[in-house]
FITOR-195268 format. One line per 8 residues: number of its first residue (from 1); their letters; for each residue x, y, z of N, C-alpha, C. Coordinates in pm, 1 decimal. Layout:
REM FITOR-195268
NUM	A	X:Y:Z:X:Y:Z:X:Y:Z ~ ...
This chain:
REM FITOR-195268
1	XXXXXXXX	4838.1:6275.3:3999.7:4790.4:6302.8:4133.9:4754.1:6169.9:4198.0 ~ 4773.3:6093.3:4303.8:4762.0:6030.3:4395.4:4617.7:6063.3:4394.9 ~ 4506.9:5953.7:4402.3:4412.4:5955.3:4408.6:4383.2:5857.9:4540.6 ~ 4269.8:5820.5:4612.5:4201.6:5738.3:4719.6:4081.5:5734.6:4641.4 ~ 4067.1:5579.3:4614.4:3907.2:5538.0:4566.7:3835.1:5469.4:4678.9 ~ 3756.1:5461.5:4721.3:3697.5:5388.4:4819.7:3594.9:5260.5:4735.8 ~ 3630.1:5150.3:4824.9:3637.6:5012.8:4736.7:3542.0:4889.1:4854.5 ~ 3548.2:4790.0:4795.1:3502.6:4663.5:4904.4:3582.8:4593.6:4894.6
9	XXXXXXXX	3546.3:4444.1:4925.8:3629.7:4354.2:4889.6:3610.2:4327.2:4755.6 ~ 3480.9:4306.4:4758.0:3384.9:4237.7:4632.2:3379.8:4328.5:4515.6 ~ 3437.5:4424.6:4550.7:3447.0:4561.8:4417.1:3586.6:4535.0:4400.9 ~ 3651.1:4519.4:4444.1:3806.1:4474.4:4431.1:3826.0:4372.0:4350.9 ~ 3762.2:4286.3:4359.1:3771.1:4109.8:4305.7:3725.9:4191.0:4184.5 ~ 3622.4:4262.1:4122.6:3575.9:4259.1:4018.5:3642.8:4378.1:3923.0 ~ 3697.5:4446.4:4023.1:3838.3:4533.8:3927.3:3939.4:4477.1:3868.8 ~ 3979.0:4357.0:3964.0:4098.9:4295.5:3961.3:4041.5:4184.0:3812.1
17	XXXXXXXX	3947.6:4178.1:3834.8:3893.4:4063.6:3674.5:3876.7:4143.9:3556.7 ~ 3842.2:4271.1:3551.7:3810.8:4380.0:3460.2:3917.8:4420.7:3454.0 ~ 4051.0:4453.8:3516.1:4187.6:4531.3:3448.0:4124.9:4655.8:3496.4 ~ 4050.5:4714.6:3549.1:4035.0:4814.2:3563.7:3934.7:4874.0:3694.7 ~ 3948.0:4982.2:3746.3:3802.0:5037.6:3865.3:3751.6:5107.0:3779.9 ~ 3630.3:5080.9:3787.9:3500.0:5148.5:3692.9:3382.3:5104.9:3711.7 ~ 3337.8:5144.4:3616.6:3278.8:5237.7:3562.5:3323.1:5354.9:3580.4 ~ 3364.8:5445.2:3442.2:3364.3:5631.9:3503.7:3215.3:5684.4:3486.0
25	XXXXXXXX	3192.5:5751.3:3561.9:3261.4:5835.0:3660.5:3251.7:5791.1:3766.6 ~ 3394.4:5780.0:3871.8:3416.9:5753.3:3998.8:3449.0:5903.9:4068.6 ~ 3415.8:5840.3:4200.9:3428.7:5906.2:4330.9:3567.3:5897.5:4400.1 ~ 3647.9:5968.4:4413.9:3750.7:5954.2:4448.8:3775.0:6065.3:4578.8 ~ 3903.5:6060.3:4607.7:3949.5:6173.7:4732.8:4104.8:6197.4:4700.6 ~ 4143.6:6333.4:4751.5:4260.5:6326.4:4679.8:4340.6:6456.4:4729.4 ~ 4429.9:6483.8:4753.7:4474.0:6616.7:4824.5:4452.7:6773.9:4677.4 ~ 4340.7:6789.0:4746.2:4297.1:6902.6:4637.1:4349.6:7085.0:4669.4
33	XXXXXXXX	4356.7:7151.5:4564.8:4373.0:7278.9:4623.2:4311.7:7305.5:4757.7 ~ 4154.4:7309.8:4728.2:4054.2:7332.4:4867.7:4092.2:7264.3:5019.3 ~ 4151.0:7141.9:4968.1:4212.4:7040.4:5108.5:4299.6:7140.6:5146.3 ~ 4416.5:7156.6:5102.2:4552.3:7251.6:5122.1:4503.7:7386.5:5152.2 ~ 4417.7:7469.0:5107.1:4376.5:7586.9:5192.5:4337.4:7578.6:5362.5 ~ 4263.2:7473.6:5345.3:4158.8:7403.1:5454.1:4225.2:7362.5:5593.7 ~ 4344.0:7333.7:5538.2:4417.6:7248.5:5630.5:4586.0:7318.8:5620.5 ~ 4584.6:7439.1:5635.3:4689.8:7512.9:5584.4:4838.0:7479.4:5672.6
41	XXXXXXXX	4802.6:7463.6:5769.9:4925.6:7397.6:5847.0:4981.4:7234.5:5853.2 ~ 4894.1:7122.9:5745.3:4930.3:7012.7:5745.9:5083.5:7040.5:5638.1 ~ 5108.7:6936.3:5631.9:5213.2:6871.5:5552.6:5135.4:6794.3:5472.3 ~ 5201.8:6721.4:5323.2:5149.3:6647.7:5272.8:5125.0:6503.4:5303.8 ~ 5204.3:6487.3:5393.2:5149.3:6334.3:5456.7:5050.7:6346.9:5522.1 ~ 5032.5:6398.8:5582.5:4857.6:6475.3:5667.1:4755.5:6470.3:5554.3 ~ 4804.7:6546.5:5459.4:4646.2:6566.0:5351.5:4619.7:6460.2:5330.7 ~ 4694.7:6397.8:5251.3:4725.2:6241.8:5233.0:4620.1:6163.3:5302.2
49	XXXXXXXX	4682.0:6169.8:5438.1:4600.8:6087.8:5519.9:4432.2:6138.9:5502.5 ~ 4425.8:6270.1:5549.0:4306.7:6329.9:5576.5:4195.4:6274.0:5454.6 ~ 4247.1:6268.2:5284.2:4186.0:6223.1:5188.8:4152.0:6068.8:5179.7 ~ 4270.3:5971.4:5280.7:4254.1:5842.1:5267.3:4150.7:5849.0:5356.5 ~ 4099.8:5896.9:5442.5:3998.6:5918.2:5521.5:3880.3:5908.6:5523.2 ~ 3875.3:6010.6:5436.6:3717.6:6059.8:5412.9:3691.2:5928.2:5263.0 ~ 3814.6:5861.1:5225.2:3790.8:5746.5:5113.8:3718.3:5651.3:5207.6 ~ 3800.3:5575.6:5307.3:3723.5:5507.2:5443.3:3595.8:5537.0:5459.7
57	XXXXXXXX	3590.4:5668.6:5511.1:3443.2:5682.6:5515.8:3310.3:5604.9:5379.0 ~ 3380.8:5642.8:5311.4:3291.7:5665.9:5137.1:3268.4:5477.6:5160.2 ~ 3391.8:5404.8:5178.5:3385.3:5297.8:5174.7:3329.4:5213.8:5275.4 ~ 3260.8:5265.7:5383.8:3122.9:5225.3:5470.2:3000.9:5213.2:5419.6 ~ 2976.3:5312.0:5275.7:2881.3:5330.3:5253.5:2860.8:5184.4:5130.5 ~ 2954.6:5196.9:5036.0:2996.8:5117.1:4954.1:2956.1:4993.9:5004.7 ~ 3039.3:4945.1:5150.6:2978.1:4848.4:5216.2:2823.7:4850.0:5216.3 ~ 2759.2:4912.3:5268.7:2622.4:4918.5:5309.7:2545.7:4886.7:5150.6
65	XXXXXXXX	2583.0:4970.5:5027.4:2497.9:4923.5:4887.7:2510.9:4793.0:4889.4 ~ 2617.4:4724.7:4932.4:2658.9:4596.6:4869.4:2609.8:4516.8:4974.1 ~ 2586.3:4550.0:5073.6:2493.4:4446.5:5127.0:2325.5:4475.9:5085.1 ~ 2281.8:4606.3:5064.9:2175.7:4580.4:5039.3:2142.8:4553.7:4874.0 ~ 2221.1:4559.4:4796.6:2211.7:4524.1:4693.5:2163.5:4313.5:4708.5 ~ 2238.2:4269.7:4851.2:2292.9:4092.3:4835.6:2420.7:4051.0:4804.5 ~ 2506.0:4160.6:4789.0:2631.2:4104.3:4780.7:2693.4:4070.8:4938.7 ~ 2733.2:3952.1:4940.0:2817.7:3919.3:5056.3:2911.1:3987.9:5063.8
73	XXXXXXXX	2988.7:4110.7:5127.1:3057.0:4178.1:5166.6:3121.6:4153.0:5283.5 ~ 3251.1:4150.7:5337.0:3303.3:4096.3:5443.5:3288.7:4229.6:5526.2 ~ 3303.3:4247.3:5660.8:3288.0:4394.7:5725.1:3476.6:4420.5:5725.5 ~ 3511.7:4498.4:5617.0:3610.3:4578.9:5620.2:3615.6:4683.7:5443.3 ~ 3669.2:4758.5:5555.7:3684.0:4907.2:5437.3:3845.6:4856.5:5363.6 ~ 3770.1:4937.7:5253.8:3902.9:4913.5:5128.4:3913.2:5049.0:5074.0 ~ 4035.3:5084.9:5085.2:4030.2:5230.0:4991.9:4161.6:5170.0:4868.3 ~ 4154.5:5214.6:4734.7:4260.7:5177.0:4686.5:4315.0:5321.9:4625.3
81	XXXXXXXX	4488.9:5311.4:4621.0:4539.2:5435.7:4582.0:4594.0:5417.9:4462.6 ~ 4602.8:5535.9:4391.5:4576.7:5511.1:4205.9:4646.4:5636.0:4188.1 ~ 4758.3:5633.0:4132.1:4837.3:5778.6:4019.1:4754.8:5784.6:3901.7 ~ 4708.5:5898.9:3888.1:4634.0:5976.0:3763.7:4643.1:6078.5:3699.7 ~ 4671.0:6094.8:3632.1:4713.0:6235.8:3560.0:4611.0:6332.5:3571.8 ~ 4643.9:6441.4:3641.3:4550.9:6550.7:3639.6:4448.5:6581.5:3558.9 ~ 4453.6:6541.5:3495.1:4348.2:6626.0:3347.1:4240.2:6501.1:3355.5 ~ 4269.9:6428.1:3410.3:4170.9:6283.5:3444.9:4054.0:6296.0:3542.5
89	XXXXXXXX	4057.1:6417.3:3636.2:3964.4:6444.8:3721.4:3895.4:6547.3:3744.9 ~ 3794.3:6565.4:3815.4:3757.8:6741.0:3829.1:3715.8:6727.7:3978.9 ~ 3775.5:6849.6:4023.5:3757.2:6904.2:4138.5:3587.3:6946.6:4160.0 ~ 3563.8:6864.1:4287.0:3456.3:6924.0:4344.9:3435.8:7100.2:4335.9 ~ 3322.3:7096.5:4310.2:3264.1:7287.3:4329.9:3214.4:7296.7:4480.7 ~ 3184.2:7230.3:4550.1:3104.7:7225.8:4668.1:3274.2:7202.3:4809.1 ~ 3271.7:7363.7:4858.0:3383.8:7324.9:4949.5:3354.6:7262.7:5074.6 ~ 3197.7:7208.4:5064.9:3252.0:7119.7:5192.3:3299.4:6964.7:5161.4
97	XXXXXXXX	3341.0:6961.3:5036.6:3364.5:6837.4:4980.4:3521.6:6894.7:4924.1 ~ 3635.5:6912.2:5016.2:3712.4:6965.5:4976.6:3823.2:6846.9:4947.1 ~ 3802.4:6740.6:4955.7:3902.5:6642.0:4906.3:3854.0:6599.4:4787.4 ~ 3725.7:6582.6:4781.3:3642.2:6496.0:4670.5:3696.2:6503.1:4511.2 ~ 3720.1:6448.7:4482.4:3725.4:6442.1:4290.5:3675.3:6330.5:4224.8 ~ 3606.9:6417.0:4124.9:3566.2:6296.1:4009.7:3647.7:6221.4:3917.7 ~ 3679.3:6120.8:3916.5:3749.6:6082.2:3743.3:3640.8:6031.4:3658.3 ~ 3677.0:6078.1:3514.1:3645.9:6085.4:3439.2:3651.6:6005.0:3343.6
105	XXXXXXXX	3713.8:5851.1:3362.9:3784.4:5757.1:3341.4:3765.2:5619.6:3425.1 ~ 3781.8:5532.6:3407.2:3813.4:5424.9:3453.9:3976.3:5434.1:3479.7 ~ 4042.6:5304.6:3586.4:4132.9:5365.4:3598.0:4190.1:5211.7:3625.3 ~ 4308.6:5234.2:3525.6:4362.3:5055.1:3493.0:4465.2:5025.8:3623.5 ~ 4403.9:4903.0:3634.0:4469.3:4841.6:3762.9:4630.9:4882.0:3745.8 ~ 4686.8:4934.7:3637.5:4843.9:4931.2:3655.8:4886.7:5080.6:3669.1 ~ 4764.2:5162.9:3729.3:4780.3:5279.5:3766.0:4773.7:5277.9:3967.8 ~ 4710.3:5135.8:4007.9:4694.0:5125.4:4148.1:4818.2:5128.3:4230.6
113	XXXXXXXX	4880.8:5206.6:4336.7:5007.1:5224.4:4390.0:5005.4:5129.0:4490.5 ~ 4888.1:5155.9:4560.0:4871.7:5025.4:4679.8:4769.6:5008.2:4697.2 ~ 4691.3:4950.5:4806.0:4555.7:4926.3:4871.5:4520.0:4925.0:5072.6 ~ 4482.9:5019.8:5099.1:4493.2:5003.0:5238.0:4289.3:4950.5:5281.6 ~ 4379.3:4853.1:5327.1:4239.0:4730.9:5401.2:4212.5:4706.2:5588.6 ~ 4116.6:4702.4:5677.5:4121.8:4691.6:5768.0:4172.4:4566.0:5777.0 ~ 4187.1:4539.7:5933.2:4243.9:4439.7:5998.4:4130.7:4381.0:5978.5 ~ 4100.2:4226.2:6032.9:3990.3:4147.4:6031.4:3960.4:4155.8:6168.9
121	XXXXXXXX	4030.0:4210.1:6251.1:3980.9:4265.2:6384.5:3906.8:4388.8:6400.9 ~ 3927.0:4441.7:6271.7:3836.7:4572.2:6305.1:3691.7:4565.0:6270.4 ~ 3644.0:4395.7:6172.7:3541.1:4386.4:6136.4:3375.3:4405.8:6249.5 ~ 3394.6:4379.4:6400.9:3298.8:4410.8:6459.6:3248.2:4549.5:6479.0 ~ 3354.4:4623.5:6435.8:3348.1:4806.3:6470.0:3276.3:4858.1:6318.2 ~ 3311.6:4765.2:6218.4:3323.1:4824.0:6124.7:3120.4:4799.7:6073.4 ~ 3131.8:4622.4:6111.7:2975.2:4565.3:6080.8:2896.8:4666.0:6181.1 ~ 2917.2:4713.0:6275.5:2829.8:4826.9:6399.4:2797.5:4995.9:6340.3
129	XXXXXXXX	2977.4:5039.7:6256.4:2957.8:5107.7:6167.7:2830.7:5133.1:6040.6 ~ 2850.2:5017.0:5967.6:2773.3:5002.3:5875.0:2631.0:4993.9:5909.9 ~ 2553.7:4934.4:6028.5:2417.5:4922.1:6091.4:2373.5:5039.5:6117.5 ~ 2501.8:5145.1:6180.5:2480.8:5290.5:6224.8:2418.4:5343.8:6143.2 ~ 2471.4:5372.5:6020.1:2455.3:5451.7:5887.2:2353.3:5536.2:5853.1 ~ 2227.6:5479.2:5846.5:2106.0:5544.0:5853.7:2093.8:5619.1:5953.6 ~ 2085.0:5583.6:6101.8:2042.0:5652.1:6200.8:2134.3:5777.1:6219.1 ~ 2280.3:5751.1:6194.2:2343.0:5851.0:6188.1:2341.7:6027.9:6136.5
137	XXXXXXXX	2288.4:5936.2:5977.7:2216.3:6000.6:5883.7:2101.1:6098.2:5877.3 ~ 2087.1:6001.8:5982.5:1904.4:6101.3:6040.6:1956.8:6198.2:6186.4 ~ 2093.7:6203.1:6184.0:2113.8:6280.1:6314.4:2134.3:6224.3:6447.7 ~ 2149.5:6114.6:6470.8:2182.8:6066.8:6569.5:2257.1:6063.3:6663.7 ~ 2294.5:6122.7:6723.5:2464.8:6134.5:6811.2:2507.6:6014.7:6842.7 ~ 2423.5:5915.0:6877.5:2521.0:5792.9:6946.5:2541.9:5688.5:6793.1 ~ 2471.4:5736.8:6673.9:2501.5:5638.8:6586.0:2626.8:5712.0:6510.4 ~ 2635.6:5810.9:6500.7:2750.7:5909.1:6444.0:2848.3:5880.0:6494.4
145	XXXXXXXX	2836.2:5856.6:6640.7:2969.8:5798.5:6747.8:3018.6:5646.9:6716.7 ~ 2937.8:5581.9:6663.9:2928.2:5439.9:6608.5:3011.3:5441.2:6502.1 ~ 2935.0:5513.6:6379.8:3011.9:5515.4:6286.6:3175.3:5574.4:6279.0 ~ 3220.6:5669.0:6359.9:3335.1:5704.3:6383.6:3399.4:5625.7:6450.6 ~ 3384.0:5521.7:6557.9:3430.7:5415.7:6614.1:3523.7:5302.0:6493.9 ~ 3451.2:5331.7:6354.9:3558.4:5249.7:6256.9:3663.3:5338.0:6222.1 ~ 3670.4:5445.5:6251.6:3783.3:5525.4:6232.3:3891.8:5513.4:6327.3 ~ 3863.7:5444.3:6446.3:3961.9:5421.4:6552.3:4072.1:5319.8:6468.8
153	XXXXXXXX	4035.9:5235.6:6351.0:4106.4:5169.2:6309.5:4182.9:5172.5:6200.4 ~ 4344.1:5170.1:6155.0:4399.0:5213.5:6089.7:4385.5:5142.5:5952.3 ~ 4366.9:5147.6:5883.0:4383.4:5071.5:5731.8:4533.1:5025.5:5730.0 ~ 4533.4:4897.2:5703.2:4698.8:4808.7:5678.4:4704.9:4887.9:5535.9 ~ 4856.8:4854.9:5535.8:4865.5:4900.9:5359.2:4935.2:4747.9:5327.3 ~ 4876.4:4752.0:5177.8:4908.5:4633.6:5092.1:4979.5:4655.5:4967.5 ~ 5070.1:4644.5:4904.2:5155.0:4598.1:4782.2:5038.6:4530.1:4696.1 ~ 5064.0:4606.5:4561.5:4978.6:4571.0:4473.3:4983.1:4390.2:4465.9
161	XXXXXXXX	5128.9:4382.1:4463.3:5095.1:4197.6:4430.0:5099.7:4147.6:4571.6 ~ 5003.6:4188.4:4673.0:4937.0:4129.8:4764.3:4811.8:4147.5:4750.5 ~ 4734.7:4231.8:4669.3:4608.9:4174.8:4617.7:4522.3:4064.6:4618.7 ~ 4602.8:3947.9:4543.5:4542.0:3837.3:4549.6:4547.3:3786.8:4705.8 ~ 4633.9:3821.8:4777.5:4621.1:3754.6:4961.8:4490.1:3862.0:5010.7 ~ 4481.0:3907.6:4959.9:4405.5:4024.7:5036.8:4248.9:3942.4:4957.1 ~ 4197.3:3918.6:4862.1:4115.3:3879.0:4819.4:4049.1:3724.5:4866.3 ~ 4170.2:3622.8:4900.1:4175.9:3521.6:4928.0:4123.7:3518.2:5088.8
169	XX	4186.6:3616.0:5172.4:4151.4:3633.0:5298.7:3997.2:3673.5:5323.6 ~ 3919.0:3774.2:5234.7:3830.5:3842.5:5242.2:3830.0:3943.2:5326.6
């Protein structure tokens, strides 16, 4: 199954040194039964998308630990996409989390298909995004509108052995 992990830069660099994304258990997104009920008239390039999505999202937040953790984080979302064998994950119980899956596993970089990264133009939408977060959180309408404002922007897709350009750039 085509998985969406939601990633940083700086979580990237440290997959890419480890051979692997981990720690399990990860958070992933992924075109699930519940997606395909949900969305009964998409196609699979739609779910697809709809799961790389809600990975984006996940990966705002990702941003936000890693800055408050002190990690220098550049302002752009990273989702990376990973083939996994079914039996590797479990489906969310909670359908409003209808893309969501767990793996159960770490998941070796030579399972990664590609990596889709913002533009470095999208970084002012994205750093406004990430400030939103809380207030959003607490209900906010104009910070919710904030945070969806990084969704105006498409994730590039990258070739695994563009990795290292993608790391080098930040």
């Amino acid at each position: 199954m085509r998985v969406y992990l939601p990633c940083t830069i700086p979580a990237l660099a440290r997959a890419v040194e480890a051979g692997e994304l981990g720690p399990a258990p990860l958070t992933g997104y992924a075109v699930t039964p519940a997606l395909v009920e949900w969305y009964a008239s998409g196609d699979t390039e739609e779910l697809e998308y709809v799961a790389l999505t809600e990975a984006a999202r996940a990966s705002l937040r990702m941003l936000a630990a890693d800055r408050a953790d002190g990690v220098p984080a550049p302002a752009r979302r990273v989702v990376v996409a990973a083939d996994v064998p079914d039996d590797a994950l479990q489906l969310s119980p909670n359908l409003e989390d209808r893309a969501r899956v767990r793996l159960l596993a770490a998941v070796p970089m030579a399972k990664v298909a590609a990596v889709h990264v913002d533009d470095q133009l999208a970084g002012p939408d994205v750093e406004q995004a990430v400030a939103a977060l809380p207030r959003a959180d607490g209900g906010d309408e104009d910070a919710r509108f904030t945070v969806d404002g990084a969704e105006a922007h498409e994730l590039m897709w990258y070739a695994t052995q563009e990795i290292p350009d993608i790391l080098a750039e930040g």
